[in-house]
N, C-alpha and C positions, 0 to 999 in steps of 0.2 A: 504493500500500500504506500509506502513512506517515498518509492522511484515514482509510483504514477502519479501520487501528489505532489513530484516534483512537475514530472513533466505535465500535468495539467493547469499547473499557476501559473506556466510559463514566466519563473523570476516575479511574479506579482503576491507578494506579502500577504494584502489583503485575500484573493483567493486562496493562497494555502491556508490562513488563517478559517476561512467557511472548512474548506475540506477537512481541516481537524476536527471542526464540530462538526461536521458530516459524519466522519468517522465513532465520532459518540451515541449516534442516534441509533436508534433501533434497528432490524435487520431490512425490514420491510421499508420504514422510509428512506435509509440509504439506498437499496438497488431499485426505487422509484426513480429519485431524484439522479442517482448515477446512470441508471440505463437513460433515461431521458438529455440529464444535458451533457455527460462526456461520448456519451453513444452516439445516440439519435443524429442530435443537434450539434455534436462539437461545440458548445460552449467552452470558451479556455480562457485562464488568465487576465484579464482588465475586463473583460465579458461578464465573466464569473463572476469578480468582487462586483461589478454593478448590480448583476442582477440580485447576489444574495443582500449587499449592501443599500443601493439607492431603491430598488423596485421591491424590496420584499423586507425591510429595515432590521435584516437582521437575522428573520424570522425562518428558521428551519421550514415551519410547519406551512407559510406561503408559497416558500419555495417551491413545497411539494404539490401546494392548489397548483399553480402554473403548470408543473410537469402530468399533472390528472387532468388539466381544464385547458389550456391555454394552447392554440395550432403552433408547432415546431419554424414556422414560417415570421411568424407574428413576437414570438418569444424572441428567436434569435434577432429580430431587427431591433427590439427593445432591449435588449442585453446591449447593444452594439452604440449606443446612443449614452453620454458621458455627461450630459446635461440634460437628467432627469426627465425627458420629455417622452422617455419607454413607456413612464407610470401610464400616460393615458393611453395607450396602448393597450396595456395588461387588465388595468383597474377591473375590469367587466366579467376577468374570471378567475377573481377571487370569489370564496362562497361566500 
């Protein structure tokens, strides 16, 4: 776990920092949130810390709405967006 969470932060602090609490969470909401955004979607690195940081404030358990609710198409454009403006993107599928 500790090479792919390197290579998944790509050098990004903040990402490795979600991926350790990623790594705390339950078996279930990890291989949601992981099959979805380093599989699927390739989320990686400044992507990452956005999405767990600005669009989901933090929050494991949004994280994991997005990866159950949210199209792969629409997620990754708001991951990708560095000034906060993914939020209105997403907002719609939180529960």
């Amino acid at each position: 776990m500790n090479e792919l969470a390197i290579q998944w932060s790509q050098g990004n602090h903040g990402a490795l920092a979600f991926l350790m609490e990623l790594s705390r969470q339950d078996e279930e909401t990890a291989q949601v949130i992981g099959q979805c955004l380093m599989i699927n979607y390739k989320i990686r690195g400044a992507n990452l810390y956005v999405l767990w940081s600005d669009l989901c404030d933090r929050n494991i358990e949004k994280v994991k709405q997005l990866c159950e609710n949210c199209p792969g198409d629409i997620l990754t454009d708001a991951c990708s967006r560095q000034d906060y403006s993914g939020k209105e993107l997403i907002n719609q599928y939180f529960k």
